[in-house]
GUGU-30699 format. One record per atom (N, C-alpha, C): residue number from 0; atom name; x, y, z. Coordinates in steps of 0.001 Angstrom, whole numbers. Atoms other than C-alpha are relative to their C-alpha. Layout:
// GUGU-30699
 tifi bator      px      py      pz
  NUM    CA       X       Y       Z
...
***
This chain:
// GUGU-30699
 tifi bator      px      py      pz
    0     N    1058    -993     125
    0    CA   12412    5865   21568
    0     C   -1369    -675     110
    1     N    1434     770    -755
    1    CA    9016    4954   23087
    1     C    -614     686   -1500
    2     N     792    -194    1164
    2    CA    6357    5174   19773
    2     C   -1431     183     584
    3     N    1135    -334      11
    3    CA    3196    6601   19478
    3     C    -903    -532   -1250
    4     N     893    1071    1225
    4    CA     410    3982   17396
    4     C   -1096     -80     422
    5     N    1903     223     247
    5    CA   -3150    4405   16124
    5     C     -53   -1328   -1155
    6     N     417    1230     744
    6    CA   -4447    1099   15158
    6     C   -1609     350    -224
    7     N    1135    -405     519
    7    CA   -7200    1460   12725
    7     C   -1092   -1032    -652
    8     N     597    1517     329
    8    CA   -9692   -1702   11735
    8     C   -1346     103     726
    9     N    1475    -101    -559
    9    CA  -13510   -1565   12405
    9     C    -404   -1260     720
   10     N     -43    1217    -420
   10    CA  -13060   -5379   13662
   10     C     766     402    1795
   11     N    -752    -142   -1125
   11    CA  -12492   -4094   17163
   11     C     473   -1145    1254
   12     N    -286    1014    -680
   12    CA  -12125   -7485   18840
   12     C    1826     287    -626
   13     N   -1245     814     681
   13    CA   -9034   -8240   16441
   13     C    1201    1282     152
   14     N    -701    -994    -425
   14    CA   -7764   -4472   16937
   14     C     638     409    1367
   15     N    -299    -453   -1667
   15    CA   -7685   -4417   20679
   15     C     905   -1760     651
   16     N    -683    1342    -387
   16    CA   -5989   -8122   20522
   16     C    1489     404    -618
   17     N   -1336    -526     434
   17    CA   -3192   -6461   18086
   17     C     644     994    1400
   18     N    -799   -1703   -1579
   18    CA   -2713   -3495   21045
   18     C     -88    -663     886
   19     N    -669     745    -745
   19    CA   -2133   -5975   23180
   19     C    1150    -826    -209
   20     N   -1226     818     214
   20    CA     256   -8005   21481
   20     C    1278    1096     206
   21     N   -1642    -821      -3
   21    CA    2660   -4654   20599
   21     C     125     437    1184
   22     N    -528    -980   -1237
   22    CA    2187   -3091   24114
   22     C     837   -1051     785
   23     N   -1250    1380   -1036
   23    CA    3992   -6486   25433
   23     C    1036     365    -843
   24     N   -1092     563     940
   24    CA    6407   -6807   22558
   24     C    1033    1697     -71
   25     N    -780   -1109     192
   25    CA    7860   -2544   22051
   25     C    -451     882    1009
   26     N     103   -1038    -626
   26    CA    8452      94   23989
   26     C   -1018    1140    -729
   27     N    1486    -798    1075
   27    CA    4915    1988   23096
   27     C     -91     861    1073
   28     N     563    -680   -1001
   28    CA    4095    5063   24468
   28     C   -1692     235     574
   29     N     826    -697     586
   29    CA     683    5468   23355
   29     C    -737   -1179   -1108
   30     N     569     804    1283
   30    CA   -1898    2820   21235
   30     C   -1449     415     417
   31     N    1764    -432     366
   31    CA   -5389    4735   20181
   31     C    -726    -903   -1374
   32     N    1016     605    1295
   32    CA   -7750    2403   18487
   32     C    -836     703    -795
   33     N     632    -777    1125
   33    CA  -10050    4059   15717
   33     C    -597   -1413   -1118
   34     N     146     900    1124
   34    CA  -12029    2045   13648
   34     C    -392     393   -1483
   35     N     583    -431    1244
   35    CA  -12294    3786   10110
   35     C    1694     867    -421
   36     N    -891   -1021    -122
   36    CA   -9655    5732    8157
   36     C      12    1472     120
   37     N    -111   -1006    -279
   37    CA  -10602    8945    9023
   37     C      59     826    1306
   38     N    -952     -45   -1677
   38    CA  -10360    8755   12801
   38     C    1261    -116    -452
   39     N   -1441    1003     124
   39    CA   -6814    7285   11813
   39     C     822    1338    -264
   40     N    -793   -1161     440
   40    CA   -5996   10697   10484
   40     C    -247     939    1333
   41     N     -67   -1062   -1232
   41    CA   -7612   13021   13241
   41     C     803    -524     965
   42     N    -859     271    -893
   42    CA   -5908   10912   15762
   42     C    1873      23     -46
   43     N   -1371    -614     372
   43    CA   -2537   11094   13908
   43     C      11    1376     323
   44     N    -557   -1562      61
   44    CA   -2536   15031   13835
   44     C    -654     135    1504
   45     N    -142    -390   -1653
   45    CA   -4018   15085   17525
   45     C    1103    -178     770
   46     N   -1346     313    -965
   46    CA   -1333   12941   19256
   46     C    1250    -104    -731
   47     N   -1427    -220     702
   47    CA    1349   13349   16441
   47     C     820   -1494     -53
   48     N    -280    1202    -291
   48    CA    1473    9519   16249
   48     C    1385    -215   -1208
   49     N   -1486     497     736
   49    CA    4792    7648   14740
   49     C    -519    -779    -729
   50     N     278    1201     509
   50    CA    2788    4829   13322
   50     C   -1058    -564    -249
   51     N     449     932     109
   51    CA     -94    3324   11935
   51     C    -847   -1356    -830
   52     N     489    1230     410
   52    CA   -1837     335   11594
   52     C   -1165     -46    -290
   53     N    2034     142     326
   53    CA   -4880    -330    9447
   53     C    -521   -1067   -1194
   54     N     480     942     662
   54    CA   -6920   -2519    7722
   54     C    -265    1101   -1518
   55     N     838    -439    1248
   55    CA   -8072   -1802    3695
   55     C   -1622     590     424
   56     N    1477    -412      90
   56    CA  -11821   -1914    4111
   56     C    -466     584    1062
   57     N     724    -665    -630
   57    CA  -13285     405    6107
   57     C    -896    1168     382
   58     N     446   -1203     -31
   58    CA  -15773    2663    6867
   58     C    -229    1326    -171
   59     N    -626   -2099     -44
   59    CA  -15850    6890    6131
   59     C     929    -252   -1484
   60     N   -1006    -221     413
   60    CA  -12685    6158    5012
   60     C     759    -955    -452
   61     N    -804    1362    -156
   61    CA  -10649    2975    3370
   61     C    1905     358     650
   62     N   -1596    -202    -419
   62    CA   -6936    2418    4521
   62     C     883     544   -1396
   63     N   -1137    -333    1232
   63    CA   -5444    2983    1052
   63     C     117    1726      33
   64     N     104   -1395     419
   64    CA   -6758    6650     715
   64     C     462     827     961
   65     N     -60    -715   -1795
   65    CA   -6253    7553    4659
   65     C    2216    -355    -284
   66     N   -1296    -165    -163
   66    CA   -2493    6415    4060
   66     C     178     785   -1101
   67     N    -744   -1468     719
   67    CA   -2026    8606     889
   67     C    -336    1639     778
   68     N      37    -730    -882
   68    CA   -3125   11423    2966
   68     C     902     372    1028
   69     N   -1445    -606   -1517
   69    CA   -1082   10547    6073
   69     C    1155     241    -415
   70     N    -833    -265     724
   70    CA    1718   10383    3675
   70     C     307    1547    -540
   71     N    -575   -1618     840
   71    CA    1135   13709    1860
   71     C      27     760    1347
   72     N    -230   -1200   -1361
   72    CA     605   15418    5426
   72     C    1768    -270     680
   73     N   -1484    -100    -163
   73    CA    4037   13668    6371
   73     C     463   -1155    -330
   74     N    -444    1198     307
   74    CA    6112   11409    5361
   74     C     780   -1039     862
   75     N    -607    1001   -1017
   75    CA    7925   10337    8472
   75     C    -988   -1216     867
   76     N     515     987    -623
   76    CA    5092    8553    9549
   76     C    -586   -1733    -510
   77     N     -64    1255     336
   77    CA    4881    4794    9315
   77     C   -1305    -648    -187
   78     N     878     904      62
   78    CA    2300    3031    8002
   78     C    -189   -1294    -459
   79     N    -129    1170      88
   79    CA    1627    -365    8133
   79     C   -1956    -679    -479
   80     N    1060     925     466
   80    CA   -1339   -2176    6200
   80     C    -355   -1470     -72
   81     N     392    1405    -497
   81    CA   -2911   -5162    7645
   81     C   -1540    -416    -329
   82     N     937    -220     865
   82    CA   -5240   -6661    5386
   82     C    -657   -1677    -379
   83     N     208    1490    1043
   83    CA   -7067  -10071    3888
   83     C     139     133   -1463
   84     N    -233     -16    1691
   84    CA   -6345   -8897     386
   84     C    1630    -284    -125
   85     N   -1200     413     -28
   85    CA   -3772  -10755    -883
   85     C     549    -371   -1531
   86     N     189      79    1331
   86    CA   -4048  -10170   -4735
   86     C    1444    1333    -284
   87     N   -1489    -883      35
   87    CA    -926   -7878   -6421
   87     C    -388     854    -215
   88     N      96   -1166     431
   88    CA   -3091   -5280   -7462
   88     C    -303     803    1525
   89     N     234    -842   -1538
   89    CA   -4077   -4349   -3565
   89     C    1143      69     286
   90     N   -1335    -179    -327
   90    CA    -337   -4890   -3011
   90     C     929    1390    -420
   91     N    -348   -1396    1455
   91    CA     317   -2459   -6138
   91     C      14    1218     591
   92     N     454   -1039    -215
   92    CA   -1693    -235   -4901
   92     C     355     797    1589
   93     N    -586    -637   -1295
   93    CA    -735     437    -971
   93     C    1089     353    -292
   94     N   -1330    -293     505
   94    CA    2917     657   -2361
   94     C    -111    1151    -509
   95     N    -378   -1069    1163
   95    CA    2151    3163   -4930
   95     C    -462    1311    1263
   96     N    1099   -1685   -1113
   96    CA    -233    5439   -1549
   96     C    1591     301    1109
   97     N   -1117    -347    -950
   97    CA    3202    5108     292
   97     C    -100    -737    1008
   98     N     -38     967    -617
   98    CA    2514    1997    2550
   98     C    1481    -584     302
   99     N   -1139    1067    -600
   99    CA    5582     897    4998
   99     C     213   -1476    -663
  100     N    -121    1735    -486
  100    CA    4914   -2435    5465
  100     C   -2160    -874    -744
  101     N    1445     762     598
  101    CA    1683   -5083    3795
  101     C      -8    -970     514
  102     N    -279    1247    -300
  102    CA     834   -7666    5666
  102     C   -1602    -382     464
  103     N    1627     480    -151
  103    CA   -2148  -10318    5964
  103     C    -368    -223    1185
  104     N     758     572    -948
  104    CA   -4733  -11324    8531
  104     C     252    -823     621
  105     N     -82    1692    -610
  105    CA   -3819  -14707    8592
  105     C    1802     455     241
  106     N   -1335     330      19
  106    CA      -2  -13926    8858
  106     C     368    -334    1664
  107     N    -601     692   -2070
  107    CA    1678  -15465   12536
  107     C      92    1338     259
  108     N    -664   -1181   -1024
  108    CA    2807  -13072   15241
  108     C    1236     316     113
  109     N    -983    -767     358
  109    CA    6011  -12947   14496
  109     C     471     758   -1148
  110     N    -167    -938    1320
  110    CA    5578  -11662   11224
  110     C    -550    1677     -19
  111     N     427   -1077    -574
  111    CA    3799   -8806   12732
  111     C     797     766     355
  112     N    -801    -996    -789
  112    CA    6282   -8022   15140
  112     C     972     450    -857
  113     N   -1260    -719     229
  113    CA    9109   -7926   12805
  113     C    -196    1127   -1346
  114     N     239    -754    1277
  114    CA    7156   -6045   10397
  114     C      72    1271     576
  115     N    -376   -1047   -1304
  115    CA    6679   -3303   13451
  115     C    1444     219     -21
  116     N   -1342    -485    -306
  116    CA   10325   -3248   14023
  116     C     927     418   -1002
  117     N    -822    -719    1328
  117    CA   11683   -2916   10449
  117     C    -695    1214    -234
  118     N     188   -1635     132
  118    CA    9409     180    9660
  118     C     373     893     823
  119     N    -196   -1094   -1527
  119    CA   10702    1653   13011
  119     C     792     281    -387
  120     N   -1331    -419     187
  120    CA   13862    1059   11458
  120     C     527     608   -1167
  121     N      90    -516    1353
  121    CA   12966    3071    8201
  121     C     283    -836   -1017
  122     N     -62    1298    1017
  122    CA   12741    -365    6107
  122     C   -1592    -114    -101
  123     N    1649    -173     750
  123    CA    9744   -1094    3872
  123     C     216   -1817     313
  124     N    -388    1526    -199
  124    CA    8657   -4765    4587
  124     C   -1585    -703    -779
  125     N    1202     398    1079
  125    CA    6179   -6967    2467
  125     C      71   -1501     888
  126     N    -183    1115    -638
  126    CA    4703  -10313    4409
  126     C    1171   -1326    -925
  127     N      80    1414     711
  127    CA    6473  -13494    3139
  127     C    -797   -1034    -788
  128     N    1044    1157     639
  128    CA    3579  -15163    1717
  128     C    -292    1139   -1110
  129     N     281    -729    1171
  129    CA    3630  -11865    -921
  129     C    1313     718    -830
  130     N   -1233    -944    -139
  130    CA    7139  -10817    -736
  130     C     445    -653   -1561
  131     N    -407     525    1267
  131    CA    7641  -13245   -4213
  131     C    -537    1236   -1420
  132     N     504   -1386     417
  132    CA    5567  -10224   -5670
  132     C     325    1117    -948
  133     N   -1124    -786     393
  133    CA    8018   -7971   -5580
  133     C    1463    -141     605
  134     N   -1555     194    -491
  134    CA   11399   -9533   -4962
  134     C     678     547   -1230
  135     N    -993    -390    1269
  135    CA   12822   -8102   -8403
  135     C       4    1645     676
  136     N     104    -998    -287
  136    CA   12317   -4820   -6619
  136     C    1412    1035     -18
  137     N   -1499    -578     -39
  137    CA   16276   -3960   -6117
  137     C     815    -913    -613
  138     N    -973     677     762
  138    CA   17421   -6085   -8648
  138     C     -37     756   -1220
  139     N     160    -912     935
  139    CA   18175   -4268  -11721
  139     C   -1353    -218   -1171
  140     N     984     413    1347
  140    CA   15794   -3450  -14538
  140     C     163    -605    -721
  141     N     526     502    1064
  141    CA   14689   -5995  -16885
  141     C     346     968   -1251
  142     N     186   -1037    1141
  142    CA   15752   -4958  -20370
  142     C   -1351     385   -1097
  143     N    1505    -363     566
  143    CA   12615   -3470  -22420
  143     C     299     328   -1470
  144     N      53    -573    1439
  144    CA   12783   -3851  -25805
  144     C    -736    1004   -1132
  145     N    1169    -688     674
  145    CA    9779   -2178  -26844
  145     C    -622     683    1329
  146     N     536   -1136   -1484
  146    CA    9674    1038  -23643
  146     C   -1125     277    -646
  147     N    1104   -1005     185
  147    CA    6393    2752  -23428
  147     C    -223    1501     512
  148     N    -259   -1427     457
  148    CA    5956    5937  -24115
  148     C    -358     497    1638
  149     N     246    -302   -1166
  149    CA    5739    8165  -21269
  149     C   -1362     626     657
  150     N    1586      97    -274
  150    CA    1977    8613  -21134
  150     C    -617    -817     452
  151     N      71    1554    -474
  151    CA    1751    4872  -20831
  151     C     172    -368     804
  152     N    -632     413    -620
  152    CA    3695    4682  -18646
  152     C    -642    1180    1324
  153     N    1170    -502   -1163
  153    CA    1422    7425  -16509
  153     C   -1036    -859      20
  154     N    1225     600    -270
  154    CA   -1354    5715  -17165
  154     C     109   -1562     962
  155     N    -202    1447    -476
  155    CA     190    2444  -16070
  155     C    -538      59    2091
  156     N    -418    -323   -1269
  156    CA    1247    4246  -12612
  156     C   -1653     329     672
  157     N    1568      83    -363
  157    CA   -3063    4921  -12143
  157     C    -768   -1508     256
  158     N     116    1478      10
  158    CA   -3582    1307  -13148
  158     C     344    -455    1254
  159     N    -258     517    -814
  159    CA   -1575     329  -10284
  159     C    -491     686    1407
  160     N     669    -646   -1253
  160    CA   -3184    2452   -7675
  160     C   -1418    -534      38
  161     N    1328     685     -90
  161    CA   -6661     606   -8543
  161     C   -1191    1121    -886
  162     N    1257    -904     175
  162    CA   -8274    3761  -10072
  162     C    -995    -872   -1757
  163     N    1081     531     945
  163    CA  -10651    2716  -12773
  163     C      -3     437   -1487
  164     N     244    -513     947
  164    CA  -11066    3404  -16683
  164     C    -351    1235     -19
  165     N     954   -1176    -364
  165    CA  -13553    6184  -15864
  165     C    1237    1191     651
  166     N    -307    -554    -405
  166    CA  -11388    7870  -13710
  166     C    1731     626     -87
  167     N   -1162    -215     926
  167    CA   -7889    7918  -15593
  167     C    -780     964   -1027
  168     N     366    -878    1371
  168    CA   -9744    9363  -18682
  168     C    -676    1210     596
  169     N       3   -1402    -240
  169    CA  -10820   12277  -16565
  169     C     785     597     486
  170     N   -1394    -778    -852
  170    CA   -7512   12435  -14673
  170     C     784     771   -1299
  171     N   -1335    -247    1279
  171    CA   -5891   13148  -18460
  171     C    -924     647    -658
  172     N    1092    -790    1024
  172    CA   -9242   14566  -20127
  172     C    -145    -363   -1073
  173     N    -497     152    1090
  173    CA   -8868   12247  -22613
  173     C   -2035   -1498     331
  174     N     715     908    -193
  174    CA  -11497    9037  -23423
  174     C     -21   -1301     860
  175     N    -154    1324    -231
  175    CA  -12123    5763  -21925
  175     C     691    -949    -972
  176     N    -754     897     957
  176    CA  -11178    4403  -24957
  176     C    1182    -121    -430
  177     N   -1269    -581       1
  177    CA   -8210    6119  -25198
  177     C     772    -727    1217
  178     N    -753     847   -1090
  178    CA   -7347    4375  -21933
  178     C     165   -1095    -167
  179     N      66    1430     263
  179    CA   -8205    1322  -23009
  179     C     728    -629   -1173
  180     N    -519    -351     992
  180    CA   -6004    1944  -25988
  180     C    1275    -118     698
  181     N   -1407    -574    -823
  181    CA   -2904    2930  -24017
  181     C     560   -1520     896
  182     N     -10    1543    -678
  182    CA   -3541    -710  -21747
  182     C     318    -876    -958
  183     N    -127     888     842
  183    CA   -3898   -2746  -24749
  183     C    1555    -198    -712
  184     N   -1338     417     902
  184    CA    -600   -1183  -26564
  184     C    1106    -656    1019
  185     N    -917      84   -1137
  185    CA    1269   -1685  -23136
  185     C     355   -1772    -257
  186     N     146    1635     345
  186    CA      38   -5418  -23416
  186     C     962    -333   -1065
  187     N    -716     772    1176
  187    CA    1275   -5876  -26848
  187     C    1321     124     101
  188     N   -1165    -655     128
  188    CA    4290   -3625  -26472
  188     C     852   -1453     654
  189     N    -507     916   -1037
  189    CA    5645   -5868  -23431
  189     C    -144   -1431     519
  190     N     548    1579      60
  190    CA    3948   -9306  -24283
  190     C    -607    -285    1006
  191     N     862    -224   -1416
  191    CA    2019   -8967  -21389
  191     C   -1310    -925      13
  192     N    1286     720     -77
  192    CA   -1266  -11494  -20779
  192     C   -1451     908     219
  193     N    1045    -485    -681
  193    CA   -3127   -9220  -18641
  193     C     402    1066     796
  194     N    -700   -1444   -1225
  194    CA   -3659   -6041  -16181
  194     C     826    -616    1068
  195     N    -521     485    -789
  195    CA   -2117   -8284  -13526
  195     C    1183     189    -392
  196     N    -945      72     440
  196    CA     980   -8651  -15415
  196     C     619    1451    -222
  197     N    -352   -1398     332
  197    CA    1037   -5064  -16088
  197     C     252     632    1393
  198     N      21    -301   -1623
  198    CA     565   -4507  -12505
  198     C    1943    -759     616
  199     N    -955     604     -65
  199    CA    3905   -6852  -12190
  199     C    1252     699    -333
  200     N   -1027   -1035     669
  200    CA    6005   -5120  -14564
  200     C      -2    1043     962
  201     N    -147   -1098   -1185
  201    CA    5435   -1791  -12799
  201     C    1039    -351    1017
  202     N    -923     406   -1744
  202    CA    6884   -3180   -9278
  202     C    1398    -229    -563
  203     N   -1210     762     505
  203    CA    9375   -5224  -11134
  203     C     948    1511    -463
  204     N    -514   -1259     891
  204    CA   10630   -1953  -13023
  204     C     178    1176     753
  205     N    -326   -1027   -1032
  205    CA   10325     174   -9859
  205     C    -823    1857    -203
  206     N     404   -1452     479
  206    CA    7582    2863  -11852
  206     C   -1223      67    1177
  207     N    1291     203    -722
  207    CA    5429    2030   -8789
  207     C     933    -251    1726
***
């Protein structure tokens, strides 16, 4: 099946060097560049694309928010996030918007391609240089001696999307402090260091 891919990245040198690499490497029907995520969407629902590719930072629109979108409009379509953030909470967070595939800037060309060919093949793929991350991902849960409650355990699932103090305590109508309350017991609950770690758990535990 020939694919239809909007590559999305305001770095249009580095975008129009990717749409050259896949139009050699897969049977493509179709690669519309866009540099922002909100082209990324009109051009999805114009040409009814299968797939795409975009950077985090950009313009209008970032890649995280443009793939929860393309996601809630459909879910068959593949997206792949190609990014220099290489921290677990940007990882966290494309995962939690419904992100295929995460993969860096600096990663080779064949990590590209086979990242392309596993989402084709309805497989979620994480580069190698992050994949340590979340390798507990399909291994069973960790036992939890001390679960958190299931509020906590919403709030956690915000945490890992990147949203902010501010913007949890109006998602729930509740305080900042109250959020900051809910983080802290999580910490203690689960011996936890830090939000990173909390960010960890999540993946590890599969609430993300």
């Amino acid at each position: 099946m020939k694919v239809k891919l909007i590559i999305a990245d305001d770095h249009l040198l580095f975008a129009h060097g990717l749409k050259e690499l896949l139009a050699k490497s897969f049977p493509i029907e179709m690669i519309t560049v866009v540099n922002n995520g909100k082209e990324a969407i009109e051009a999805c629902l114009k040409n009814k694309a299968d797939c795409v590719i975009m950077d985090v930072d950009m313009p209008l629109m970032d890649g995280i928010y443009a793939c929860r979108e393309l996601k809630r409009m459909s879910s068959n379509i593949k997206v792949i996030i190609l990014t220099m953030h290489s921290d677990l909470i940007s990882l966290s967070t494309a995962w939690s918007a419904g992100a295929d595939a995460y993969l860096l800037k600096g990663n080779d060309v064949d990590e590209v391609l086979n990242a392309f060919d596993a989402v084709m093949k309805n497989k979620r793929y994480v580069c190698d240089a992050l994949s340590h991350l979340i390798d507990n991902r399909d291994k069973p849960n960790q036992k939890i001696e001390a679960p958190i409650s299931t509020r906590e355990t919403d709030v956690l699932k915000l945490i890992c999307q990147g949203l902010t103090n501010e913007v949890i305590a109006k998602i729930y109508s509740i305080s900042c402090r109250t959020v900051d309350t809910h983080r802290n017991n999580m910490l203690i609950k689960l011996k936890l260091p830090n939000t990173a770690a909390l960010v960890r758990f999540a993946i590890e535990n599969k609430l993300v």
